[in-house]
N, C-alpha and C positions, 0 to 999 in steps of 0.2 A: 275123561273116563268117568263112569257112575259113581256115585260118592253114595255110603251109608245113606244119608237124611233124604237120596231121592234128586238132590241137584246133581247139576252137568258139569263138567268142566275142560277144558281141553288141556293137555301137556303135548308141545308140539316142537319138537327137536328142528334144526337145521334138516333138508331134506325131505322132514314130513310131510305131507299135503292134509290140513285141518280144514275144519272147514279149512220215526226219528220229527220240526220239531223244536220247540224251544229248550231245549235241552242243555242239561251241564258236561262239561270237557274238563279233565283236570288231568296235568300229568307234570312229573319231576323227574329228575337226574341230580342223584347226591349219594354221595359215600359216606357207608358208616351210620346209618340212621334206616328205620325200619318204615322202607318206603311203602309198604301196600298199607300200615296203620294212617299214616302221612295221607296217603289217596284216598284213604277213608272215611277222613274227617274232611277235607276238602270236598269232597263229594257230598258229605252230609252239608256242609256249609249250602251248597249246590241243589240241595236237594226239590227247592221252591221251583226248579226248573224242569224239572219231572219226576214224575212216580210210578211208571209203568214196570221198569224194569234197571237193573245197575249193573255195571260189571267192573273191575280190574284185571290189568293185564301188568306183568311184570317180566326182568329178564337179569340175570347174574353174568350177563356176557358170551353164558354158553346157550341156555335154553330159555322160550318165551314162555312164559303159564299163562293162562287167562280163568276166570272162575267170573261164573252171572250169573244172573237167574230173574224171573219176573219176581214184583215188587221193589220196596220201597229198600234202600241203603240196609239201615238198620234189621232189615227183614231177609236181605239177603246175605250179609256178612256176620259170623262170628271169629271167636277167637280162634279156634282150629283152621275154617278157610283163611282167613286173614296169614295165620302163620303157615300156613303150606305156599303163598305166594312172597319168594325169596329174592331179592338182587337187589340193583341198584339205579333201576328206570321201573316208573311206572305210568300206565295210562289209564284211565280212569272213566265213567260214564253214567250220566240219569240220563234215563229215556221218557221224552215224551213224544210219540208217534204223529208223523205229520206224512212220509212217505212209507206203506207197508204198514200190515196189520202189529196191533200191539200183542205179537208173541215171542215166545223164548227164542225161536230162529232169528228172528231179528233182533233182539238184543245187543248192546255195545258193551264191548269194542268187538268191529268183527276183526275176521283173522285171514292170511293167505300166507304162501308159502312155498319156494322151491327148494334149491340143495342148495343156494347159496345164501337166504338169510331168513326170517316168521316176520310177518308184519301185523299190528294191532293198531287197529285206528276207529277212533271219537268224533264223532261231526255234531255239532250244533248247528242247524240252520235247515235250508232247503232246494234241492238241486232244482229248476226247472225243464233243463234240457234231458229230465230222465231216459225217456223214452229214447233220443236222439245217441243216449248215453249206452244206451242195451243194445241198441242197433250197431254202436260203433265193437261192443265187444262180440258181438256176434260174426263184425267181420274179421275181428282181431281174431276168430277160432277155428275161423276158414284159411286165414294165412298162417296157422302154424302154430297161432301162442296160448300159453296153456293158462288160458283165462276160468278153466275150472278148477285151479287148486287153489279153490277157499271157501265161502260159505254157499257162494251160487247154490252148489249142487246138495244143499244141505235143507235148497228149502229158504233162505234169506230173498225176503221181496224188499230191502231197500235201496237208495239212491247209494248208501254207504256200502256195501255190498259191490257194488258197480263199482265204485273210484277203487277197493279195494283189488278186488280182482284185476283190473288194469294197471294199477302199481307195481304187480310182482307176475306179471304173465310175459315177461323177457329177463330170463336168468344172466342175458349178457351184459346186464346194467344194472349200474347198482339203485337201489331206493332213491336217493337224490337225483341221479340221471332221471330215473322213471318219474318223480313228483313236478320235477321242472317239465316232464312233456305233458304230464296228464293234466295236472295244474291250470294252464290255457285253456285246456276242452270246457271244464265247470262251468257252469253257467248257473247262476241265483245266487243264495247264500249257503257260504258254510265256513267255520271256525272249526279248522278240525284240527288233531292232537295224533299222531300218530308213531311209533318206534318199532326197530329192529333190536337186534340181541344187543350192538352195540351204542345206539343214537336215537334222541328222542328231537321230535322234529314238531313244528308248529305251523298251519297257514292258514292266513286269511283272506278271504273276497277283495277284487279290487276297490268294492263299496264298503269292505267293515260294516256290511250292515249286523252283524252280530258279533259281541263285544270278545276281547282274547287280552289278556295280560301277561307282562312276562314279567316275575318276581326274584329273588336272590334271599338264597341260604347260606350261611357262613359255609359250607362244603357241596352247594351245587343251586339248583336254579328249578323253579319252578313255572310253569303255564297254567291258566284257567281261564274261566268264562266273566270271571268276576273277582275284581278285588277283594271281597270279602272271604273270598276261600283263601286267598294271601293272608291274609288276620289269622286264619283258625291256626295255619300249620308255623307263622311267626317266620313267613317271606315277607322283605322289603319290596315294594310294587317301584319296580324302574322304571317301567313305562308299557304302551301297550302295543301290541304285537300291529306292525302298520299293517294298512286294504294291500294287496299283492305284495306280500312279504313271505317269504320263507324263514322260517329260523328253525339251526341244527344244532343241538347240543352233547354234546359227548367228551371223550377223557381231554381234546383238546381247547376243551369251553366253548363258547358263544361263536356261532357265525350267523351270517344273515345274506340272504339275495333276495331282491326284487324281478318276479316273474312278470309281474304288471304294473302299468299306471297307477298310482291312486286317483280315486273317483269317489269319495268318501262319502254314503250315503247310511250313516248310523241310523235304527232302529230308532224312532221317536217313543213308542210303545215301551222302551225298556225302560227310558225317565218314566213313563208315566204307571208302567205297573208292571212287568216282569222281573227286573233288576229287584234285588234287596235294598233296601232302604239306606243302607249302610255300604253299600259300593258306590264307588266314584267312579265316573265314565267322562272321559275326556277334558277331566279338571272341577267336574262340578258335582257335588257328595249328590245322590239322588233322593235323599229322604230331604234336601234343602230345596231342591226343585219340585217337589210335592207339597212343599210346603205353603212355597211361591204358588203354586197355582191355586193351592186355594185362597190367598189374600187375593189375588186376579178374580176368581169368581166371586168372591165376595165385591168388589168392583164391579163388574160386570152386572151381576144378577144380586141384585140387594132384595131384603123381605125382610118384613116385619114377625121377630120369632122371638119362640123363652129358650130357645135351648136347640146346638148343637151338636148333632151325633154323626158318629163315621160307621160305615157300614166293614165292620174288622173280616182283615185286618187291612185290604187294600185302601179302603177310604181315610183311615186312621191320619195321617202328614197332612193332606188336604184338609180334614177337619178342621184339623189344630188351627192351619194357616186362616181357612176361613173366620173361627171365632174371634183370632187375632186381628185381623182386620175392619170384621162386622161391630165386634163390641158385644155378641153376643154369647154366655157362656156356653164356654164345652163340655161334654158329660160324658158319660158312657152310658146311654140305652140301649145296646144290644149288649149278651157276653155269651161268647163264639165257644163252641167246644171246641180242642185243641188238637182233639184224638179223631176228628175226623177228617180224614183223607182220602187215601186209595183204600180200600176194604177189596177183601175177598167175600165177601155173606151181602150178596143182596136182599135190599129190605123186600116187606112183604109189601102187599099192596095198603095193606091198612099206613104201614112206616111211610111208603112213599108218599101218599096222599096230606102226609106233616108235612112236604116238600122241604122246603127251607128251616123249617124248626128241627132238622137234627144236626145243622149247623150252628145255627143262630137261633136266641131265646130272648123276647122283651123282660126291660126291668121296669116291668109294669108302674112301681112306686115311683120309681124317677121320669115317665111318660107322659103316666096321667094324666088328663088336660093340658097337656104342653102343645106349643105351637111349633112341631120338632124342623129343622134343617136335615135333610140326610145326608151325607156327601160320600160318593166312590166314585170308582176308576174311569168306569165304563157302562153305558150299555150296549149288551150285543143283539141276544134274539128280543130280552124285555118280560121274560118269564121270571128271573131272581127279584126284579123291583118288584114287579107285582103283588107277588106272593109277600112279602119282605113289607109295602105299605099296605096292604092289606090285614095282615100281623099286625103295626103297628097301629092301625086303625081299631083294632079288635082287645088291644090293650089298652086304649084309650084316649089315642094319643087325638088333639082335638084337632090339627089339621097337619098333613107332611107335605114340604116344600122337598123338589129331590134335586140337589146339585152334582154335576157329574165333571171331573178333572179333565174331561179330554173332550173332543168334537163328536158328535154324533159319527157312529161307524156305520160307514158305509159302503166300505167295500173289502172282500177278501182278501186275507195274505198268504200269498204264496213263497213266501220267505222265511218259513220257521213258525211260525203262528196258525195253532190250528181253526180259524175263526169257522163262523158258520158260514154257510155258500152266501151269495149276495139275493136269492129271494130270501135267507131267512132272517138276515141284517133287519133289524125292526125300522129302522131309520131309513133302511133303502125307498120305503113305500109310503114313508109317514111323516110329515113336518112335526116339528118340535110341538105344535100344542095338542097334535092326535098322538104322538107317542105319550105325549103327560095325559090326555083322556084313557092311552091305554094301558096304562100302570097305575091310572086313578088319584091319581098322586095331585097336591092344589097348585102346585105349579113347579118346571120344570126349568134346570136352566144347563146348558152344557158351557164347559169354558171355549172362547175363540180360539181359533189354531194359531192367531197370532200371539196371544196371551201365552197359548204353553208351551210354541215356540222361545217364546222370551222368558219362561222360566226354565229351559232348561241351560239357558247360557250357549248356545251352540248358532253354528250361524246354519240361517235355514238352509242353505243352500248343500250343504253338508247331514241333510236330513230324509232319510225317509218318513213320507208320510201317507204312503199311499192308501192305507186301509180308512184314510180320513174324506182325501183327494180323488182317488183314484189313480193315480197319477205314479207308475210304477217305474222306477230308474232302472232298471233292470230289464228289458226287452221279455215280452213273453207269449211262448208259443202260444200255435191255435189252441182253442179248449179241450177239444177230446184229446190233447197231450198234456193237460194236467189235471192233479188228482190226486187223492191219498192213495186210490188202490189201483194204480195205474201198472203195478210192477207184480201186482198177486197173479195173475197171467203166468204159466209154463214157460223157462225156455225151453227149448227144443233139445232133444235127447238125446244129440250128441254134445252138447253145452254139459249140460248136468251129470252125464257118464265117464267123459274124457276118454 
């Protein structure tokens, strides 16, 4: 129902009919402890994984609430919302859109619902078989089941919207019976987080290509995307949710079923820039595996220089590792403002045309005539370097060498990462010394993929790599079936009506 300040929010009883992305998942079961502040800060922990939009869903046994809204955690929650969401499960969500436009409709966690229980559920990742996935509920609406009590009819264009509705469109089964059939259908990646009034439930891909933890509270248990949101709320990290794992938690603790094979194909991208620096992913901290790669590039691509700088804050672990390596010292010549993120006020054209300088600003005194190292994550399209050794050019710097932690990208992920299409990949069209002519830069060096395979401690086999490779573990449809706005399309007005 409408709230004073203008936001949305659903209170949605048993019976009611209520009604994405590298994105954060968090959700708990514990008594006695004020679980929507808990999901709060987990979700802030979380927040590096999207900024579009957040939600929390809670439930006291009897009734589910849910409260979202577009922006950033801290911009959608206060004290009052915060305490209007009561009990003792929650589920939690940042959104960064990868399937469906970035609007309030789509927002997580979406919701569905018959007489017999309200569901809430968080996905991190990316379905591929969307399309195949809309089609199946459309036949599900022809044979009888009421696949429009949830956000469909509300206007949600995403893949989560789809597994939702399909969850709770057979009142004759309960949520566990429905997870284990729909489960199988999924196809690509997703770490999703999902509960009912009574049970909070977790599942992963039978690739885990997107990371899930399951943690312990002295009075109940917690799930996230990331070790690190374990640290904020003071959960013990027991281990991580396996690829085709179900886990159900509720008043009788912990169970667990395997829907599928594991086929273990983790996200390579989260060692190298996604993940926080401070989450451990499969035994190995990832701020140590950035650090490793860049002792590797410095291996790799040696240069004669006064001075290394990280391009903040994703180049930062690399740096350090490279000077430690090189023997060359590490500095700080950029300092990054902190405050800038998701804005609502677009710049004018004058602000735009600073490009990079309302992020990042040279410390002119420490540049000067320096023969600088730059070191980041990534290049994608080749517009931030640019602009970025250009800057540093124009502060003084007397030549910039740019070393990059990961392999030239060149191909799109359809797995939770919203990369640019594969013409606008700078690297698709361009060998290594025309991308370093096109950023201007005096010389370019990217690290081997066997190099940051080996820094992240993982066997490659157990890897995705495909935005490097092309080489995608995951089978995937023809092209005009994938897409971000593949699901903005109407369904049909007996779907949306019921």
């Amino acid at each position: 129902m409408p709230r004073g300040d203008g936001r949305l929010t659903h209170d949605l009883l048993p019976g009611e009919r209520g009604p994405q992305d590298a994105c954060g998942v968090f959700g708990l079961w514990v008594h006695g402890e004020d679980v929507a502040k808990l999901c709060y800060y987990g979700l802030y922990a979380l927040q590096h994984r999207g900024q579009e939009s957040a939600g929390i869903a809670t439930s006291d046994g009897r009734r589910l609430l849910v409260y979202k809204d577009m922006g950033l955690v801290s911009q959608v929650f206060d004290e009052r919302s915060l305490a209007s969401l009561t009990g003792h499960i929650a589920v939690g969500h940042c959104r960064y859109s990868t399937t469906g436009g970035s609007t309030w409709e789509n927002a997580q966690p979406t919701l569905g619902g018959h007489s017999g229980f309200t569901v809430a559920l968080a996905h991190n990742g990316n379905l591929t078989n969307s399309i195949q996935l809309r089609e199946h509920v459309m036949e599900r609406a022809e044979q009888g089941f009421d696949v429009h009590a949830g956000e469909l009819r509300r206007g949600n264009t995403t893949d989560t919207a789809l597994v939702t509705a399909l969850l709770v469109d057979d009142p004759s089964k309960t949520i566990e019976e429905r997870a284990l059939e729909v489960l199988p259908l999924l196809r690509g990646a997703f770490s999703v987080v999902f509960m009912d009034e009574h049970t909070l439930y977790a599942a992963r891909d039978p690739q885990g290509v997107r990371p899930l933890v399951l943690g312990r509270l002295d009075r109940g248990w917690v799930v996230a995307s990331e070790t690190a949101a374990l640290d904020i709320v003071g959960a013990a990290f027991i281990r991580e949710v396996e690829p085709g794992e179900l886990v159900a938690i509720d008043e009788d603790g912990l169970r667990s079923r395997h829907w599928a094979s594991p086929q273990p194909k983790g996200c390579v991208f989260e060692h190298v820039y996604l993940a926080r620096p401070d989450t451990t992913i499969n035994g190995r901290v990832v701020h140590e595996a950035r650090v490793e790669m860049g002792r590797t590039l410095a291996r790799e691509h040696t240069v004669e220089a006064d001075l290394v700088i990280p391009t903040p804050e994703s180049g930062t672990p690399a740096a350090i590792g490279y000077a430690q390596e090189s023997g060359i010292p590490y500095g700080q010549g950029l300092v990054k403002n902190a405050y800038v993120g998701r804005t609502f006020i677009q710049p004018n054209q004058t602000i735009r045309q600073l490009g990079i300088r309302l992020k990042l600003n040279p410390l002119r005194e420490v540049i000067h005539g320096k023969r600088l190292v730059v070191v980041d994550d990534s290049i994608v399209r080749g517009n931030t370097q640019r602009a970025l050794v250009r800057m540093l050019r124009e502060a003084g710097a007397a030549e910039v060498h740019v070393r990059i932690s990961s392999p030239p990208v060149r191909w799109p992920c359809f797995y939770g990462i919203d990369f640019a299409t594969r013409a606008e990949l700078i690297a698709t069209g361009l060998d290594v010394e025309e991308v370093c002519r096109s950023i201007d830069a005096d010389s370019l060096g990217y690290i081997s993929e066997d190099g940051m395979v080996a820094a992240t401690h993982q066997d490659r086999a157990a890897l995705c790599t495909a935005c490097f490779t092309g080489d995608y573990p995951i089978p995937l449809p023809s092209e005009d079936r994938l897409g971000k706005s593949l699901l903005e399309m109407q369904l049909p007005v007996e779907i949306v009506s019921g």
